[in-house]
C-alpha positions in Angstrom: 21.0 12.4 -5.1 17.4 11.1 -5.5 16.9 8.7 -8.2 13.7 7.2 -7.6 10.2 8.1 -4.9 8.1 5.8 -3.9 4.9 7.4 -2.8 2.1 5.3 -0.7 -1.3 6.4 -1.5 -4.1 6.5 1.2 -3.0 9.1 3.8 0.0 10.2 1.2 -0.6 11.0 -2.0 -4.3 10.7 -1.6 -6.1 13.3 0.4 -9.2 13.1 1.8 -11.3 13.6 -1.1 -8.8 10.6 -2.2 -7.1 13.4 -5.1 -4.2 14.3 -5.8 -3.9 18.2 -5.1 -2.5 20.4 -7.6 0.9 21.4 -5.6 1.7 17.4 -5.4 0.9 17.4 -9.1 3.6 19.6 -10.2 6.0 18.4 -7.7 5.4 15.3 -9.6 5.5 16.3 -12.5 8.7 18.9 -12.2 10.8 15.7 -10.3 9.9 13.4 -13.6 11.2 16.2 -15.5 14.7 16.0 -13.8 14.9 12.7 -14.9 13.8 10.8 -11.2 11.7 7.8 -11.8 8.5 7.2 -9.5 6.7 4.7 -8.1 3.5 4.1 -6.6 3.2 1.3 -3.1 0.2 0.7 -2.0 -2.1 -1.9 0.1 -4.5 -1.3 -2.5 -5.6 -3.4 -5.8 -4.0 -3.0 -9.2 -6.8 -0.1 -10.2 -6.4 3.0 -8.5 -2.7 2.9 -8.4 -2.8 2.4 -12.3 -5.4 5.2 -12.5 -3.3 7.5 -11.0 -0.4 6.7 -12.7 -1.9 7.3 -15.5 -2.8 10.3 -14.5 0.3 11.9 -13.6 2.4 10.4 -16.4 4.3 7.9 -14.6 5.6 4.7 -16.5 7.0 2.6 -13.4 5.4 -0.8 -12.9 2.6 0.0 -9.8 3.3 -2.0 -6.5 -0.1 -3.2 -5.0 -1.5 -5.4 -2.0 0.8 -4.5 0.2 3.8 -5.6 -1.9 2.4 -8.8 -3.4 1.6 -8.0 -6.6 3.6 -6.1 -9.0 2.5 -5.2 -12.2 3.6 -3.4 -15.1 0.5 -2.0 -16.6 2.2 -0.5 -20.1 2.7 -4.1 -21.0 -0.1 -5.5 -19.5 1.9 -8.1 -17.7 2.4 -9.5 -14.2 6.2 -8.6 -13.0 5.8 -10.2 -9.3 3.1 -12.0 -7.5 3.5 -13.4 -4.2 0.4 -14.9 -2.9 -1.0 -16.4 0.0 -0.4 -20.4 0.0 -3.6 -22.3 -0.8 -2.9 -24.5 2.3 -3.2 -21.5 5.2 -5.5 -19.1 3.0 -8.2 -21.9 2.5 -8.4 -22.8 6.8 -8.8 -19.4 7.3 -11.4 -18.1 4.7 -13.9 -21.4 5.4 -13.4 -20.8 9.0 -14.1 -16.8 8.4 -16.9 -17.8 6.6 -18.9 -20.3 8.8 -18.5 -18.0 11.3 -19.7 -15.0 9.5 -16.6 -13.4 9.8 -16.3 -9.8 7.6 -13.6 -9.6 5.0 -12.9 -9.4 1.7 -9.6 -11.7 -0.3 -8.0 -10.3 -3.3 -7.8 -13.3 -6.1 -6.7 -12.8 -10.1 -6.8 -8.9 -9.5 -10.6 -8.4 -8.0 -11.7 -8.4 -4.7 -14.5 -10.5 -3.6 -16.9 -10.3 -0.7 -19.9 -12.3 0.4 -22.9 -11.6 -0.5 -24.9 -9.0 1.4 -22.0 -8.2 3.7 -21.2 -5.3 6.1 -19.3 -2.6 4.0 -16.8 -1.3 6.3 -14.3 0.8 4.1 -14.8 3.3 1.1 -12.5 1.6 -1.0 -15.1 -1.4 -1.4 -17.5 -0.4 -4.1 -17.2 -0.8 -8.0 -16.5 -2.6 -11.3 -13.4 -4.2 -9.4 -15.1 -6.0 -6.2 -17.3 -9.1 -7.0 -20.2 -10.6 -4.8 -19.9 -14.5 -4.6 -22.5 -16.9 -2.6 -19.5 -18.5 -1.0 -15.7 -18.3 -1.0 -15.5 -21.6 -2.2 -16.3 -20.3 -6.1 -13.0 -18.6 -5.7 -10.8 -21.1 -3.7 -9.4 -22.8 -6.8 -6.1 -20.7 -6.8 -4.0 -19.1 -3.8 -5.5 -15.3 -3.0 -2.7 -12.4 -3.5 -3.7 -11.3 0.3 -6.9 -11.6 3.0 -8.6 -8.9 4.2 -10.3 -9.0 7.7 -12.3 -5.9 8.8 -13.1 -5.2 11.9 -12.6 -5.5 15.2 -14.5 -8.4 15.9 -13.0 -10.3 13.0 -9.9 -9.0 13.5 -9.7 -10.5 16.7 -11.2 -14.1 15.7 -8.2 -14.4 13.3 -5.4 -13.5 15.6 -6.9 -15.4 17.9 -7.5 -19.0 15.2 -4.7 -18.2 12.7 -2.0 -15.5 14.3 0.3 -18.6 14.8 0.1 -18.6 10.6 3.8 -18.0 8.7 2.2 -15.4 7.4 2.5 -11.5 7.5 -0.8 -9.9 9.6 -0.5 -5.9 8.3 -2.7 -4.7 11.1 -4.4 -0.9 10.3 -6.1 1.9 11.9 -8.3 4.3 10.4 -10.4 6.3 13.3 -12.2 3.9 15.3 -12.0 1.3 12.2 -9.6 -1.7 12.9 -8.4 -4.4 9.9 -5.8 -6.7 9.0 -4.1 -7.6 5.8 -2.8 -11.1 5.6 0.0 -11.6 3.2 2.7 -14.2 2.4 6.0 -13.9 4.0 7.6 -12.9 1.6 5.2 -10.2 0.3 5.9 -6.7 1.7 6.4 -3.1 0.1 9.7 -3.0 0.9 10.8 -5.9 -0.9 8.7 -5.3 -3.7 10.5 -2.0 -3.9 13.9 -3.4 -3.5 13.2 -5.7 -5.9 12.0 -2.8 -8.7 14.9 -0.2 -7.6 17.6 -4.2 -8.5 15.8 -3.9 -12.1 17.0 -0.5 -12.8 20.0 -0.6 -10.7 19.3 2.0 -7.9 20.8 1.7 -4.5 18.6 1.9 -1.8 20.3 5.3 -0.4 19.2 7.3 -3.7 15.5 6.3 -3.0 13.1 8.9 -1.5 9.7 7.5 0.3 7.2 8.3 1.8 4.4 6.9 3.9 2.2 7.3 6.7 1.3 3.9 7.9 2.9 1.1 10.1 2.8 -1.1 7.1 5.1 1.6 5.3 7.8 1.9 8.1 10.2 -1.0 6.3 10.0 0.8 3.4 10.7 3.8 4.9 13.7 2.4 6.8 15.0 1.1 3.9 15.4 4.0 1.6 18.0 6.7 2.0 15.3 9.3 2.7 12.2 7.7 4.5 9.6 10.5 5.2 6.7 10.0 7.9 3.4 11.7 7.2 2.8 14.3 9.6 -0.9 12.4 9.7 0.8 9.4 10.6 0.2 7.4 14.2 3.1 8.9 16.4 4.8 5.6 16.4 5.7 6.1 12.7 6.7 9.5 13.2 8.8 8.8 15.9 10.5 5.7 13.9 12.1 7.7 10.7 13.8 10.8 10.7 11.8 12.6 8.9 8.4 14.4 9.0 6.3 16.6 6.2 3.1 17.9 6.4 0.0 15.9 6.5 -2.0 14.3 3.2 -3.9 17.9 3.5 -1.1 19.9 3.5 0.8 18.6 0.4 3.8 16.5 2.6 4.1 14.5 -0.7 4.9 18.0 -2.2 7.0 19.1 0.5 9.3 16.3 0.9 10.2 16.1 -3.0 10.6 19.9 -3.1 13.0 19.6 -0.1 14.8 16.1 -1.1 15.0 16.4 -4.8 13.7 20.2 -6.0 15.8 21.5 -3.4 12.9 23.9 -2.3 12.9 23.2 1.2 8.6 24.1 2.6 6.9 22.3 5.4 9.3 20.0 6.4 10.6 19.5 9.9 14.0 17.1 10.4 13.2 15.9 13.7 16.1 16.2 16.6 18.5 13.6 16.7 
């Protein structure tokens, strides 16, 4: 029995248009009516996942940055923040910097980014991204996690700072390459583990589902782990099973076939 979903946005919940389509909304909403708590997990900042929580009535603490930061937006209160240390964050922004490196760092829950930079991703426009002069205005306190865009920066940090006890989340979208740099310890499937210890849910009543590589722990972990049929074939071929793609309502498909029992657009892989 399914107790709790954990849904990743981009390329899962989110479709294209980045909405939510009206056949995942009632799935949604008809699994919150039998009682089964959801949560949203997401490499994204505290906002959208809020947003959209809002939206479809759900009143679980969001999981953000990749696992870092937890927060529990009805009280308005931090539940879990795992940042980067200040000693392996600060080498690598100053050295991304002098070497007009592009990326972004998430700090107090807004994202900043240089001044007059290259905007490679869709995500990095409004009231919660910031334009500094220099990342030194922000290096006071440890960012919740780095983001390097591109290939070309991409590859100056692994090649500087993949040493680093850190987590490098590494990403794919088309022909766009970047890298989320986290602490150790941050990571969606502890941050989920830790939320499903609060309310006292075993890890084989959870239902996930994801589509990227940063999602496959999470997916491992649950009882039900469900790959995106959009997903890179490496994360289909990791988890048992598959759903439709973010245009085809998988989200909807995999909680009518896990916990409404309506079983549509879902293939269980071979064993």
């Amino acid at each position: 029995m399914i107790d709790l979903i954990a849904l990743d946005l981009d390329g899962t919940l989110l479709n294209s248009e980045e909405e939510v389509t009206p056949r995942n909304r009632k799935a949604i909403r008809d699994a919150l009516e039998l009682g089964v708590r959801i949560v949203l997990v997401t490499g994204r900042g505290v906002d959208t996942p809020i947003r959209i929580s809002r939206e479809l009535g759900l009143n679980l603490p969001v999981i953000c940055c990749h696992g870092a930061l937890t927060k529990d937006f009805g009280a308005n209160r931090t539940q879990g923040h795992i940042p980067v240390p200040l000693q392996f964050a600060k080498p690598m922004i100053e050295y991304a910097e002098h070497h007009n490196l592009e990326l972004a760092i998430y700090s107090e829950e807004t994202f900043y980014r240089l001044h007059g930079t290259h905007l490679y991703m869709a995500d990095m426009t409004g009231p919660a991204w910031k334009e500094v002069k220099s990342f030194g205005e922000i290096l006071h306190t440890a960012p919740t996690f780095i983001r390097f865009l591109g290939k070309a920066s991409v590859d100056a940090m692994r090649r500087e700072f993949g040493d680093y006890p850190l987590h490098f989340k590494y990403e794919t979208w088309n022909e766009f390459i970047e890298c989320a740099v986290t602490s150790r310890e941050a990571g969606k499937q502890h941050a989920l583990a830790r939320l499903c210890a609060d309310f006292q849910i075993e890890s084989k009543s959870v239902l996930a589902v994801g589509d990227s590589r940063n999602d496959l722990p999470m997916l491992r972990w649950a009882g039900i782990g469900v790959a995106m049929g959009n997903s890179l074939p490496e994360v289909r071929e990791s988890v048992r099973y598959v759903t439709g793609t973010n245009e085809e309502d998988g989200v909807a498909a995999a909680i009518e076939r896990f916990v409404l029992s309506k079983p549509r657009r879902l293939e269980k892989k071979p064993a």
